[in-house]
Backbone as a chain_set.jsonl record, in Angstrom:
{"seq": "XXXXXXXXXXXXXXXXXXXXXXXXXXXXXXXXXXXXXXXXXXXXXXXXXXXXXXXXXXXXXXXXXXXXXXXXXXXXXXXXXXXXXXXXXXXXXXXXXXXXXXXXXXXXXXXXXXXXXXXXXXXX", "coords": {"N": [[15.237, -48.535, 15.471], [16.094, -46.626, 13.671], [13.871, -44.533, 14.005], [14.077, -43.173, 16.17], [15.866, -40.916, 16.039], [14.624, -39.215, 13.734], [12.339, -38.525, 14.697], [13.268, -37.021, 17.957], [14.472, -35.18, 16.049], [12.188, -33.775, 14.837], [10.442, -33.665, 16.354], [10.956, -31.111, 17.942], [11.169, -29.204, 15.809], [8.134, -29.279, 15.574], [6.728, -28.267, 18.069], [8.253, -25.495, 17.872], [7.07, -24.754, 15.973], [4.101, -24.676, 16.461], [4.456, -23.16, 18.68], [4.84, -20.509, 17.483], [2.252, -19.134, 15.65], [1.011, -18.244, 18.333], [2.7, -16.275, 19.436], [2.683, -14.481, 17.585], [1.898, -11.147, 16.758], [-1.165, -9.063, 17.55], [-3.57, -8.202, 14.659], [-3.717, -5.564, 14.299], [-0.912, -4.545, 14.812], [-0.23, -3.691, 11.87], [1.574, -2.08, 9.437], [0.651, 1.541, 8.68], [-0.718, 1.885, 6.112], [-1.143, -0.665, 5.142], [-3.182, -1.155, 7.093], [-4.89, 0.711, 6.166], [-5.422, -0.407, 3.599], [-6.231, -2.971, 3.745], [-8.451, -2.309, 5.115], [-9.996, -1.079, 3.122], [-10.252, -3.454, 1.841], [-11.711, -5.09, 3.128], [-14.276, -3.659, 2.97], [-15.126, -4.012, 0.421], [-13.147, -3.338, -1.566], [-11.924, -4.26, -4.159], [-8.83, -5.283, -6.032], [-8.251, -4.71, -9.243], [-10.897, -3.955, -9.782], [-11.385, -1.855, -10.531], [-12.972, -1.308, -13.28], [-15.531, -1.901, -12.095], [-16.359, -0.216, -10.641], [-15.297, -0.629, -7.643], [-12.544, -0.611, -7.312], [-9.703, -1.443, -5.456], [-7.168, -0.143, -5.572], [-7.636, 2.619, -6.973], [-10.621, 3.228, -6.359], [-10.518, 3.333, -3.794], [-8.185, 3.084, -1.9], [-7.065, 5.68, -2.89], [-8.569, 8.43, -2.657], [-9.141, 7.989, 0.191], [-6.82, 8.767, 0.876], [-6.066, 10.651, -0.83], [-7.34, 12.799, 0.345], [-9.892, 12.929, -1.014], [-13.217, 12.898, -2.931], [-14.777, 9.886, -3.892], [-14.605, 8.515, -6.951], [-16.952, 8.972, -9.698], [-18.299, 6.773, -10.793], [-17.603, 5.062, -8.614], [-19.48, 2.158, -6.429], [-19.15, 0.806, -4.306], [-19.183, 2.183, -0.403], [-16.985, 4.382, 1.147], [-14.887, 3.011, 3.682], [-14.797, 3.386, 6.796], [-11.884, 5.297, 8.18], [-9.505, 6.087, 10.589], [-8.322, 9.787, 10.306], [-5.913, 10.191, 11.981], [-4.535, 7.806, 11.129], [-4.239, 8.026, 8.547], [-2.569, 9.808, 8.133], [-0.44, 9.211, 9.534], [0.406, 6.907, 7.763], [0.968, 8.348, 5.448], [3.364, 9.557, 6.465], [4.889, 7.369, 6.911], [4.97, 6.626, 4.464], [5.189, 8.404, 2.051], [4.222, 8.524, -0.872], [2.156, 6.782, -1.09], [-1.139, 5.633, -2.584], [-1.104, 7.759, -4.311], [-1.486, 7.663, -6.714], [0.465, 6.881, -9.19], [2.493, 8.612, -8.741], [5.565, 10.455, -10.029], [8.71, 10.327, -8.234], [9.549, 12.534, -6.056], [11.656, 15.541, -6.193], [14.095, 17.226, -4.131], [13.832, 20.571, -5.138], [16.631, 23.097, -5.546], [16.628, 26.553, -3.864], [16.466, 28.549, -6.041], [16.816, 27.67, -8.304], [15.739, 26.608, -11.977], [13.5, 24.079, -13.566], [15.324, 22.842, -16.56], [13.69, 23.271, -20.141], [13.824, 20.599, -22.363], [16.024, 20.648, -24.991], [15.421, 22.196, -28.401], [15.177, 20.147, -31.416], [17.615, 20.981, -33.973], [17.65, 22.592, -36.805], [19.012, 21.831, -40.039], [21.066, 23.687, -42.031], [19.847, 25.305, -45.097]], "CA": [[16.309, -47.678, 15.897], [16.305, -45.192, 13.068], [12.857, -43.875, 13.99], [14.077, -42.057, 17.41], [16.412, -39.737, 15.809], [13.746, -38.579, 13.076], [11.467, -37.877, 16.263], [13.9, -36.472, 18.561], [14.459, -33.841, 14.894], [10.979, -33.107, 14.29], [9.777, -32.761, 17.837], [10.834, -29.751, 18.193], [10.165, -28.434, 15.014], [6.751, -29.155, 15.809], [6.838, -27.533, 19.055], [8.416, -24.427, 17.699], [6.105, -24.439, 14.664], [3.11, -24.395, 17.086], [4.066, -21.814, 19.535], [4.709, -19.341, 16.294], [1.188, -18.013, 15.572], [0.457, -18.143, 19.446], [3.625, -15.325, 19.952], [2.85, -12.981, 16.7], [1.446, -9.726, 16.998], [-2.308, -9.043, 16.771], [-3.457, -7.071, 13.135], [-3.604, -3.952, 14.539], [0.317, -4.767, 14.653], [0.373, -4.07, 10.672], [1.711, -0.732, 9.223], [-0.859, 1.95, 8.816], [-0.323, 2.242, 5.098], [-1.573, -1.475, 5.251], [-4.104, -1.467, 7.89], [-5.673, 1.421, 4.811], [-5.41, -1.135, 2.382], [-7.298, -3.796, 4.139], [-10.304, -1.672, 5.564], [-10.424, -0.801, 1.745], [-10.441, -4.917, 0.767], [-12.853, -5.558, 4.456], [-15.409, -2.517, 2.653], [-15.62, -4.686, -0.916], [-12.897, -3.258, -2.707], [-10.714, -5.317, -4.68], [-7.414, -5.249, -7.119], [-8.504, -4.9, -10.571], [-11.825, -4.048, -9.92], [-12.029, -0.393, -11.212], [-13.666, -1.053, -14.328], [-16.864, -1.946, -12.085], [-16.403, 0.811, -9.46], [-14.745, -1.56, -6.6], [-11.198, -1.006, -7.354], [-9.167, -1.194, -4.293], [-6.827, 1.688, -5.892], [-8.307, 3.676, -7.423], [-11.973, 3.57, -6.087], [-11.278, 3.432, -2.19], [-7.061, 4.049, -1.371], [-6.423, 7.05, -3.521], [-9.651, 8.865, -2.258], [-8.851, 8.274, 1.257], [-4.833, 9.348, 0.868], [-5.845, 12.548, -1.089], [-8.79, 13.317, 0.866], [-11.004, 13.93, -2.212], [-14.458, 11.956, -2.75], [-15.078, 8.899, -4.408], [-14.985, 8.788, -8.482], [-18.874, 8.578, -10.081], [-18.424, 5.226, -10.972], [-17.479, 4.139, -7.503], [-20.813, 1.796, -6.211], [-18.983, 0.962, -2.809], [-18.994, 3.409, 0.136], [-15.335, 4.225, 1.763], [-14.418, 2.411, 4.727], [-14.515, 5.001, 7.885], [-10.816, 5.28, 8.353], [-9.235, 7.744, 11.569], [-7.356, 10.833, 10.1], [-4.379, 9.535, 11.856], [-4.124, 6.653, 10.619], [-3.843, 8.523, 7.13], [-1.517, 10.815, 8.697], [0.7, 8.15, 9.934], [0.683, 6.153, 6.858], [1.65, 9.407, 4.509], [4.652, 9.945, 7.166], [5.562, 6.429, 6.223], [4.742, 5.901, 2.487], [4.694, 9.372, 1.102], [3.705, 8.04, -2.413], [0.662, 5.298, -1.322], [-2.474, 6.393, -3.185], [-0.949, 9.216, -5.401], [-1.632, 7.413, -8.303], [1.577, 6.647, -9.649], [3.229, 9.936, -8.565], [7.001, 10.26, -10.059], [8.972, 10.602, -7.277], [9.415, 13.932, -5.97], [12.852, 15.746, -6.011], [13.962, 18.371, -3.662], [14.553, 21.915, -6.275], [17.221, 23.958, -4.497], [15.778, 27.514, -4.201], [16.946, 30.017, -7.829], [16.886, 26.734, -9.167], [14.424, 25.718, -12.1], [14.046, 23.098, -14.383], [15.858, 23.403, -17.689], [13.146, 22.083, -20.754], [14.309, 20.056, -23.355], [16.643, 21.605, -26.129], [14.743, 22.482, -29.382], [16.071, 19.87, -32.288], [18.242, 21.967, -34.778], [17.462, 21.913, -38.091], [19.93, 21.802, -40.865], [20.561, 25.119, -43.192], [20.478, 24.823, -46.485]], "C": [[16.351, -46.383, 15.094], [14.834, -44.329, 13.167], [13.322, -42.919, 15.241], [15.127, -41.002, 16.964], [15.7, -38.918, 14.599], [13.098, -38.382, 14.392], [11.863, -36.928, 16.888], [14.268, -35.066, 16.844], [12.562, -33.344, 14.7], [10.509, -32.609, 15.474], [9.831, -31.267, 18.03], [10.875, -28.784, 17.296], [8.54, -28.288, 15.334], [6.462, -27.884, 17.083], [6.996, -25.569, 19.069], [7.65, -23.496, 16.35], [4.674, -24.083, 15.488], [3.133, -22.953, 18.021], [4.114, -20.439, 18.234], [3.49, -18.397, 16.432], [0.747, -17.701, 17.367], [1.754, -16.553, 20.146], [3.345, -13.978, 18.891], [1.111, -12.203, 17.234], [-0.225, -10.208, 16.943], [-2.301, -8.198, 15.285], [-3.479, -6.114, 13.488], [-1.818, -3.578, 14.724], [0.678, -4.165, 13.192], [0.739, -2.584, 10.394], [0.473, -0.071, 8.749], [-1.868, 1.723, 7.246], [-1.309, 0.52, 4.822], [-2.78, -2.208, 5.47], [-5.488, -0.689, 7.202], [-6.907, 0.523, 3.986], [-6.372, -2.473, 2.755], [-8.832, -3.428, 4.839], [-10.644, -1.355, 4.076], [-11.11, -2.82, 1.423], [-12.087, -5.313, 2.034], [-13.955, -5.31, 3.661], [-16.39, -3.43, 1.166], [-14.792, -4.616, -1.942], [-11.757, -4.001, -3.4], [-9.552, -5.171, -5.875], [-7.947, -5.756, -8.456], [-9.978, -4.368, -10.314], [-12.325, -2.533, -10.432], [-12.904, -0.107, -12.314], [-15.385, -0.892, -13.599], [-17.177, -1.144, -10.807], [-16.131, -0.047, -7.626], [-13.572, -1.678, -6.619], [-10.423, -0.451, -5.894], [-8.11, 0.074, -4.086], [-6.947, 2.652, -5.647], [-10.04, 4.292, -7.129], [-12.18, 4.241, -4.409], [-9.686, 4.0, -1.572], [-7.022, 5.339, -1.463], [-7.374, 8.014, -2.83], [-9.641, 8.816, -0.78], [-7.552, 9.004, 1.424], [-5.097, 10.605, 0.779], [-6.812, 13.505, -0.644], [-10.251, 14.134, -0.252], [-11.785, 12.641, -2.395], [-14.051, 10.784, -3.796], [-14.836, 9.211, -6.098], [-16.403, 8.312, -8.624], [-18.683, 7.471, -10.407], [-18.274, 4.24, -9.55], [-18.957, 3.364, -6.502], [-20.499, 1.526, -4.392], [-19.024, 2.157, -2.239], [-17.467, 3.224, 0.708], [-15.494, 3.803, 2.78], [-14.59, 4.033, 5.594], [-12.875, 4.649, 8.651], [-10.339, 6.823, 9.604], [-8.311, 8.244, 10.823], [-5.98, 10.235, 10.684], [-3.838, 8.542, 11.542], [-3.484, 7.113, 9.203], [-2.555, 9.31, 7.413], [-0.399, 9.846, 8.827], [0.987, 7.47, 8.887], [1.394, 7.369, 5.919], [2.902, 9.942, 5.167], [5.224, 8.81, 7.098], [5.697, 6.208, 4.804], [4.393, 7.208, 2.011], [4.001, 9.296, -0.121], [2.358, 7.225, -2.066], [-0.317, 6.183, -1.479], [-1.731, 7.422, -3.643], [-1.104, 9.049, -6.559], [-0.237, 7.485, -9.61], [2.553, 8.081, -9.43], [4.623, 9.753, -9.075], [7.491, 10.664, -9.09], [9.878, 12.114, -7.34], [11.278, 14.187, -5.873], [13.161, 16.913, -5.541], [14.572, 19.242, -4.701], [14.991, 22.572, -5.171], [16.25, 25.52, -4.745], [16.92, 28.171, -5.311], [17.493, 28.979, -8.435], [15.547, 26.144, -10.158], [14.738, 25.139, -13.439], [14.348, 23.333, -15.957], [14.944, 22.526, -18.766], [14.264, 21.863, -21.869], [14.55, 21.035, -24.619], [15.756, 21.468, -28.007], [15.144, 21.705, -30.522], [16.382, 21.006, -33.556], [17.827, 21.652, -36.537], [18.595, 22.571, -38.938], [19.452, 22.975, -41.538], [21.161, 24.816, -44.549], [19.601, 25.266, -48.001]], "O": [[16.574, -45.283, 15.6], [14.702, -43.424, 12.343], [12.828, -41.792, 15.218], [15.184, -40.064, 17.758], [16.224, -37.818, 14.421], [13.888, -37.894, 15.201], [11.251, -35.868, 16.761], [14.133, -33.89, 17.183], [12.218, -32.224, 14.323], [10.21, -31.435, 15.688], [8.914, -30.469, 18.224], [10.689, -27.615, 17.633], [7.914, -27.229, 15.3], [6.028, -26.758, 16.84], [6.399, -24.708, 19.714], [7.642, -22.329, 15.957], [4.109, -23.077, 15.057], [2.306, -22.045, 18.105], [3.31, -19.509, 18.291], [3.476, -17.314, 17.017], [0.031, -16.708, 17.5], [1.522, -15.977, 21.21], [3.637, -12.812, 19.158], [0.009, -12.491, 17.703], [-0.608, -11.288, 16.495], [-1.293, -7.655, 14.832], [-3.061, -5.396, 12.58], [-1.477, -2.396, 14.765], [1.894, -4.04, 13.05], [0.192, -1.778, 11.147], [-0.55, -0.689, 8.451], [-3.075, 1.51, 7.132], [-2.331, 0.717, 4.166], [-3.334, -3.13, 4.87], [-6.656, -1.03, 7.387], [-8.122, 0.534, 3.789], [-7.203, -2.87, 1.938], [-9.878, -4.061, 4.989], [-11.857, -1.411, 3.874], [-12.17, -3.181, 0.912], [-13.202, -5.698, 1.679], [-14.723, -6.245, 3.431], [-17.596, -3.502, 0.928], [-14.977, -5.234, -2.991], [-10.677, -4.184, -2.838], [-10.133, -4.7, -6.852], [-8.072, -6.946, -8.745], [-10.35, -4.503, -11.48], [-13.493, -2.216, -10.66], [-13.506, 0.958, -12.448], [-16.273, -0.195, -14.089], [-18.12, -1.405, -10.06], [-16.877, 0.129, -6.662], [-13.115, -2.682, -6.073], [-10.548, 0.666, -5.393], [-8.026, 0.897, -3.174], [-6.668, 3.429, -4.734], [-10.539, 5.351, -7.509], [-13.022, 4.969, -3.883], [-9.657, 5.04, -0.914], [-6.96, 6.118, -0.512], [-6.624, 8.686, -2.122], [-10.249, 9.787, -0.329], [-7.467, 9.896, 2.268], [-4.787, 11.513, 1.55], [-7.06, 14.634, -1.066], [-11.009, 15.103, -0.271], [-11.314, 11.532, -2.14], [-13.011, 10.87, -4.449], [-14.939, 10.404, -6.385], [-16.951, 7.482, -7.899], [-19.657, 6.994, -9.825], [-18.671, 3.083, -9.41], [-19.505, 4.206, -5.79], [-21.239, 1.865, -3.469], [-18.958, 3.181, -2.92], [-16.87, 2.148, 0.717], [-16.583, 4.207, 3.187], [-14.539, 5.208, 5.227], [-12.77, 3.83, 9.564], [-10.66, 8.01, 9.541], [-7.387, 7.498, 10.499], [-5.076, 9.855, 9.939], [-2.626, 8.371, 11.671], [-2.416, 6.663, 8.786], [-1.582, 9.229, 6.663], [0.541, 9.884, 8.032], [2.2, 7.26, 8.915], [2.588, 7.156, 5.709], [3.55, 10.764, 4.52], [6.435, 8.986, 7.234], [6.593, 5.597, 4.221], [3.271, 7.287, 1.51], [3.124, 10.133, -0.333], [1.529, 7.111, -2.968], [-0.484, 7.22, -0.838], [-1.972, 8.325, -2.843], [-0.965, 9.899, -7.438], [-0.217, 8.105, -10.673], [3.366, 8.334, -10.319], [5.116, 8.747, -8.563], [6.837, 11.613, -8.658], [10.565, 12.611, -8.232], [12.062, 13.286, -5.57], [12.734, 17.872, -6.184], [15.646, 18.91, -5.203], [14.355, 22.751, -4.132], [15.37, 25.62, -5.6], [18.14, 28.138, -5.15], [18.532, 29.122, -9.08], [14.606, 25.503, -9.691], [15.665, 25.399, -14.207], [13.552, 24.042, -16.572], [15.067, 21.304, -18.69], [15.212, 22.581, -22.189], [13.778, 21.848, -25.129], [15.706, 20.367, -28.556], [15.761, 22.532, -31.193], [15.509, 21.752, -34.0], [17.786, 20.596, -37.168], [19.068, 23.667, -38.635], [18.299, 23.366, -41.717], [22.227, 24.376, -44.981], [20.045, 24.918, -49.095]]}, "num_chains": 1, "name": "protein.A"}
């Protein structure tokens, strides 16, 4: 008797656990910023791997983002990525691949930045 109401509960977990992957998206579904980042990992390059010219970073993102070549240490070639895809991803993720950029802050215009005050020294 107590086995048909465990059944009647799981059934249709099961059911709704199966149709899942059969309803999501294909990968071309993923943001572009993303879809980057994995033609970089597809190509060879991987997270941490900069010391040996394979870093997914710094060897193959950043270099597609800022449109500037490869670093001399890099042994992979770049992924062939479409311009809009880069385009589209930098109109989502301004910052991906800038290499830690601080984030930017709009300066009003006849506004500029004040540097740091000089420490005073004591007279005496």
């Amino acid at each position: 008797m107590r086995r048909m109401p465990i059944l009647i509960t799981i059934l249709p977990l099961l059911v709704v656990g199966a149709a899942i992957p059969a309803t999501a998206g294909p990968t071309d579904d993923r943001g572009p910023c993303k879809q980057i980042r994995a033609a970089c990992r597809d190509a060879g390059f991987a997270p941490g791997g900069a010391s040996t010219g394979t870093g997914l970073m710094a060897d193959c993102v950043v270099p597609i983002m800022q449109g500037t070549p490869q670093p001399r240490r890099a042994h992979t070639p770049l992924p062939q990525v479409e311009p809009q895809l880069v385009a589209e991803c930098k109109a989502r993720n301004p910052r991906f691949g800038q290499r830690n950029a601080p984030p930017s802050e709009p300066i009003s215009p006849g506004t500029r930045p004040v540097p740091p005050a000089a420490p005073s020294r004591p007279q005496g």
